[in-house]
C-alpha positions as CSV (number, residue, x, y, z in Angstrom):
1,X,-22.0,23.2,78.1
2,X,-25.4,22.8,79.7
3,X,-28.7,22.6,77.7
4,X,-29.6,26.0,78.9
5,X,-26.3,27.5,77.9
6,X,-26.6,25.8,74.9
7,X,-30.1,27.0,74.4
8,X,-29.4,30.9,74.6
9,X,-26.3,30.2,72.8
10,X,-28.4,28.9,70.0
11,X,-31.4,31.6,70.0
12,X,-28.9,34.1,70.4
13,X,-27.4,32.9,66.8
14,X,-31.2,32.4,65.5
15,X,-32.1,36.2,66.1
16,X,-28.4,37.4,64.6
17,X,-29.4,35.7,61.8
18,X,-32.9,36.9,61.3
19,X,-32.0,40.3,62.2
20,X,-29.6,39.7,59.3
21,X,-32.3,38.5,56.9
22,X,-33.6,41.9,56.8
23,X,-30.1,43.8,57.3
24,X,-28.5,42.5,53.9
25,X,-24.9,43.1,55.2
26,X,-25.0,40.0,57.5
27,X,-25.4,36.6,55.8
28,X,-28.7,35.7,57.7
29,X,-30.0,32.3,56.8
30,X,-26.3,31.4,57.5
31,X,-26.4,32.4,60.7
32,X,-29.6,30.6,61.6
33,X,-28.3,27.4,60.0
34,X,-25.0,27.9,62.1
35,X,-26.8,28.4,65.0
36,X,-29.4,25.4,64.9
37,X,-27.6,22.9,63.4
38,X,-24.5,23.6,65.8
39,X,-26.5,23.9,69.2
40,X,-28.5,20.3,68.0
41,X,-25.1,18.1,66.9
42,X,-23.4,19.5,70.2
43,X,-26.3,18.6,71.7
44,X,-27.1,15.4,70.5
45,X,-26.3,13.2,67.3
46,X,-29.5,10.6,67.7
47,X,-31.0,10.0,64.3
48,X,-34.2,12.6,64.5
49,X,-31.0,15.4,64.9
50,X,-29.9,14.2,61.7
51,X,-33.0,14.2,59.8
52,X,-33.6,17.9,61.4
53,X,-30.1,18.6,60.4
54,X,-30.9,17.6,56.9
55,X,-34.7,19.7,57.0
56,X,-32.7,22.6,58.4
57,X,-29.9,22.7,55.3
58,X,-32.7,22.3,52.5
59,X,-34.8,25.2,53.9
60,X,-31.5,27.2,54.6
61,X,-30.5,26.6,50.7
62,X,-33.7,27.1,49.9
63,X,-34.2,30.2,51.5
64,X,-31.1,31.5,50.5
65,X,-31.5,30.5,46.6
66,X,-35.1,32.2,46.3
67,X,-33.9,35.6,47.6
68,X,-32.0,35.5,44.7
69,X,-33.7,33.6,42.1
70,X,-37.0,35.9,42.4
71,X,-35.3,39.1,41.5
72,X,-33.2,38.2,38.6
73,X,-37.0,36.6,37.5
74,X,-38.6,39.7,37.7
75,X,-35.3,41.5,36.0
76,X,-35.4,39.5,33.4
77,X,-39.2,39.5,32.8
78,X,-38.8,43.4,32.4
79,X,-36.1,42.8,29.9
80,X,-33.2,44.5,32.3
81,X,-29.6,43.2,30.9
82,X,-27.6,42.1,33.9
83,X,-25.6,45.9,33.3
84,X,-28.6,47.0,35.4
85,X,-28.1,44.9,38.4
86,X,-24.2,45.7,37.7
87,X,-25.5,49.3,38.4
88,X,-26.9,48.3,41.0
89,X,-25.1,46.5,43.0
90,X,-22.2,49.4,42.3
91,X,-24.6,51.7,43.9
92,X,-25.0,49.6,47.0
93,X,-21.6,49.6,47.4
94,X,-21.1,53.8,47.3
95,X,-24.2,53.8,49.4
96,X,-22.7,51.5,52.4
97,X,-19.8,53.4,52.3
98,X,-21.6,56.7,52.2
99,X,-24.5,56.1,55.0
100,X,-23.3,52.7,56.6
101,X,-25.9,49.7,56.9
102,X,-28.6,51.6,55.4
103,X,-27.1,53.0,52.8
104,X,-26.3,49.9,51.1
105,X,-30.5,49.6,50.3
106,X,-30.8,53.1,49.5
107,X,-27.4,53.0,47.1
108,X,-29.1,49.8,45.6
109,X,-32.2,51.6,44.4
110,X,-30.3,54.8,43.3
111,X,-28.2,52.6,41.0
112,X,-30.9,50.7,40.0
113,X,-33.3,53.8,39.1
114,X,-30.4,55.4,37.1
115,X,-29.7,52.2,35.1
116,X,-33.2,51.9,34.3
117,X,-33.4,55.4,33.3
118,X,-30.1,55.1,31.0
119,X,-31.9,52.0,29.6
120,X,-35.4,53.2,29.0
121,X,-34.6,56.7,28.5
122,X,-37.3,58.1,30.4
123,X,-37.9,58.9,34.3
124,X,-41.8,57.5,34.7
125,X,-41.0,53.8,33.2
126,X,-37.7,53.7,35.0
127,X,-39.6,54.1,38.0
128,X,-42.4,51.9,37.5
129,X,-39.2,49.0,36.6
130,X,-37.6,50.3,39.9
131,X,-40.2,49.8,41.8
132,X,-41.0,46.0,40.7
133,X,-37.7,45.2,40.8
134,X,-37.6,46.4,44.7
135,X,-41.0,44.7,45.0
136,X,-39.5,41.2,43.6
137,X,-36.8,41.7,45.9
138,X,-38.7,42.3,48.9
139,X,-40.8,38.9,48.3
140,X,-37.7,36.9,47.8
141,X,-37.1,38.7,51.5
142,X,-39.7,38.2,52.9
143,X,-39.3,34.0,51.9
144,X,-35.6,34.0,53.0
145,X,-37.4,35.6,56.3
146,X,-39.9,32.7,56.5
147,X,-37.5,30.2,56.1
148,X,-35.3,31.3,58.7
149,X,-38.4,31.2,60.9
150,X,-39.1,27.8,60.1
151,X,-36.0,26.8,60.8
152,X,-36.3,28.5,64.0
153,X,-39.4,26.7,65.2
154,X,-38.2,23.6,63.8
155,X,-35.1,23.9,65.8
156,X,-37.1,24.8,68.9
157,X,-39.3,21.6,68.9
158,X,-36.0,19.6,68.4
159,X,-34.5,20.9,71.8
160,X,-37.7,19.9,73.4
161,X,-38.5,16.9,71.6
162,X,-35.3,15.3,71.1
């Protein structure tokens, strides 16, 4: 395969897996590291390919690690036992199913809200726990996101570099 091929073969794979960042049906950051780490060993297998190779796996893992680690933070700051995000992630199932892709978010916060509201037995402090639970969520997003755009670049400069 020529380097060109190989180059829209590999930003092709970079943008699935960013677009999947955001969609949370598609494992994104997975994607990404598929893509770059692929297109650069078939590519080449000199020593600066490796040590990308290795950059590229840390920030994929780490990436993928904070998008977790920041909302069961913020969940257990706010004192939600895991039964919440049990509710939650129930509701994101019935909510794929229900309205496909985007339901999935939307079934997530329904669950969630109603959890909340079993748990603190009122509507306005279920929201507010709702709502910061979504926020912490969103961050740990939005770093998955910048990861995958670091790897991205990173990748980028080792096509033309090396």
């Amino acid at each position: 395969m020529n380097d060109l091929a190989l180059g829209l073969v590999g930003a092709v794979g970079v943008l699935a897996g960013l677009l999947g960042v955001l969609v949370p049906v598609v494992p994104g950051l997975l994607l990404v590291w598929l893509a770059t780490v692929g297109t650069l060993l078939l590519r080449s297998r000199s020593p600066l390919v490796w040590a990308v190779v290795v950059v590229l796996s840390v920030l994929a893992i780490l990436g993928s690690v904070a998008s977790i680690v920041l909302p069961a933070r913020r969940t257990r700051a706010d004192g939600a036992p895991a039964r919440t995000l049990g509710l939650a992630l129930v509701g994101a199932v019935v909510g794929f199913f229900i309205v496909p892709v985007v339901g999935l978010v939307i079934g997530a916060g329904v669950g969630l809200l109603l959890a909340e509201r079993s748990r603190l037995g009122e509507w306005d402090p279920a929201w507010t726990s709702t709502r910061r639970l979504v926020a912490a969520y969103g961050v740990g997003v939005l770093v998955e996101f910048g990861a995958g755009m670091t790897m991205a670049g990173l990748w980028l400069v080792a096509l033309v570099v090396g």
